[in-house]
N, C-alpha and C positions, 0 to 999 in steps of 0.2 A: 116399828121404829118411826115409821113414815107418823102416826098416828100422837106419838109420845112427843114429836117435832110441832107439832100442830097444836094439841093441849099445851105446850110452853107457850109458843108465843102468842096462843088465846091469854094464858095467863099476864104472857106480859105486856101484851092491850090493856087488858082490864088493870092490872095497876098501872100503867102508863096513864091511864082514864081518871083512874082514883088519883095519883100528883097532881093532875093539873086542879083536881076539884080543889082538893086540900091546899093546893096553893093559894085558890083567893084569888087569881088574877083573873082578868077577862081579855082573851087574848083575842086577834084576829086570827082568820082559820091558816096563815099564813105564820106568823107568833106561836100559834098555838102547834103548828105540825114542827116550827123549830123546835119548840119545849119541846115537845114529843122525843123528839129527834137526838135531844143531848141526855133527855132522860136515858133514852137507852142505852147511849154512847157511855154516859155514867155509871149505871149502873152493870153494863157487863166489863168495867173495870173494876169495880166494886167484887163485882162477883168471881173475877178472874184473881185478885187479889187476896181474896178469903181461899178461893182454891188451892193457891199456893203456900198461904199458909198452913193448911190443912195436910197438906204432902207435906209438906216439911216438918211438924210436928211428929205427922206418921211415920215416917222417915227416921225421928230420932229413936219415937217408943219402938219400932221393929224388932232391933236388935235385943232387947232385954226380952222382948214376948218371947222371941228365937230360944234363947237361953234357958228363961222358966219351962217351956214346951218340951226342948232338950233332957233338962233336968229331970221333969215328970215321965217322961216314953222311958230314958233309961232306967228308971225305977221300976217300971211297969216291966220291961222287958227280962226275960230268964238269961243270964250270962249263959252266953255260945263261946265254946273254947272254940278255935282258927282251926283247930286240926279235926272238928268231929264234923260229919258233913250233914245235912241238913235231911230229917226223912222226909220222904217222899220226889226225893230229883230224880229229874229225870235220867240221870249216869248210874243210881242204885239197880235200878229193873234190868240188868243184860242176862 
């Protein structure tokens, strides 16, 4: 985990790196660590925003996947009458 923490925010160096390029501006290293600074601030709003959308969408499709899943086990499955009991339990063997 420690490792997967590590490759993120190497990653988010490097495009913190690449904004400021693609911005054009030529900052002082003072300038440039605030850019740095909102970039990230921004974009893990950005990101935390896309997350929640993402739940929330998942959140609505759930309930139908439930359903179709439902739908398809019951077909698969052999109707069990309530009163016949199941071979092999452990209460048949006395």
């Amino acid at each position: 985990m420690r490792q997967r923490e590590n490759l993120r925010r190497e990653t988010i160096k490097r495009e913190t790196e690449a904004a400021v390029r693609e911005s054009g501006l030529r900052l002082s290293p003072q300038d440039r660590a605030q850019f740095e600074s909102r970039y990230v601030q921004e974009r893990q709003k950005v990101e935390r925003t896309l997350r929640q959308q993402i739940e929330a969408e998942r959140q609505k499709e759930l309930p139908a996947l439930i359903q179709q899943l439902k739908k398809e086990f019951q077909i698969d499955q052999p109707a069990k009458s309530p009163a016949m009991k199941p071979p092999g339990s452990p209460n048949s063997k006395k």
